[in-house]
C-alpha angles and dihedrals in degrees: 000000000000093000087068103045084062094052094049090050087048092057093041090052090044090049096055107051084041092061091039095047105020114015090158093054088039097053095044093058091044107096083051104053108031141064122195088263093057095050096040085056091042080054097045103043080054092046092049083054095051094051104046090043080049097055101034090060095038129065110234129182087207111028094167093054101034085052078049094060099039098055096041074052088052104048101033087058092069102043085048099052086038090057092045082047098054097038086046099065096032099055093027111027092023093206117134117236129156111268079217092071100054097042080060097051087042095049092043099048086042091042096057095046087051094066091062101025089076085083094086089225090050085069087090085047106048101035092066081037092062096045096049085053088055101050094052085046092059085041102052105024101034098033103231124157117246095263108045081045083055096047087048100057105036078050084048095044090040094052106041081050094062094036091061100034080059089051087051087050091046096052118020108044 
């Protein structure tokens, strides 16, 4: 049991200075070393991070819920993006690829991101950051060419932008 703690932190700890020093190698190893699980826990330790830096430097009412809200956030993001992805090259692209890869992509390049966008001006930095991780990731892991990766994600960006734009009109005005 504790033997594999350590090799899980030890993956966790690998992944991210991959991704920070080498995405393309990183991505391109990736069908290979990971499983959803591992990438859902890689997702939820940053996302853990994220929270508690978020709510140590900002002054909450509520901390519990608003920690609440920014994990489910968190972690929601990336299923959601993960699921645009996915429906985007099959219906669009038809090619067949496993959702599990992209859910990992996804987790990783959000996951990474997580650990510095908790500094509120970081938010301009680490957004492009993420997009650009995901597309090497669809590049590298998946094998698309540049420009079926590009039309992924710009489908994927369009359409989680109206998607939430139409949460913010359902419910706040």
């Amino acid at each position: 049991m504790v033997g594999e703690l350590i090799k899980s932190c030890q993956f966790y700890g690998y992944a991210v200075i991959q991704i920070l020093i080498e995405p393309r190698q990183f991505f391109s190893e990736l069908p290979g070393n990971t499983t959803i699980l591992k990438s859902l826990g890689f997702c939820v330790i940053c996302s853990i991070f994220h929270v508690a830096s978020s709510l140590l430097t900002g002054e909450y009412k509520n901390p519990v819920s608003m920690g609440s809200v920014l994990f489910v956030n968190s972690i929601g993001m990336v299923a959601v993006s993960s699921i645009l992805s996915y429906i985007t090259v099959v219906m669009i692209l038809k090619k067949k690829v496993h959702f599990e890869r992209f859910f990992s992509i996804n987790a990783f390049a959000s996951g990474v991101v997580l650990l510095f966008s908790w500094v509120s001006v970081f938010m301009w930095f680490t957004e492009p950051w993420k997009w650009w991780l995901v597309y090497t990731g669809l590049k590298n892991s998946c094998g698309f060419a540049w420009k079926s990766a590009l039309t992924v994600l710009i489908l994927t960006m369009v359409v989680q932008f109206f998607f939430i734009y139409s949460l913010y009109l359902a419910f706040y005005k």
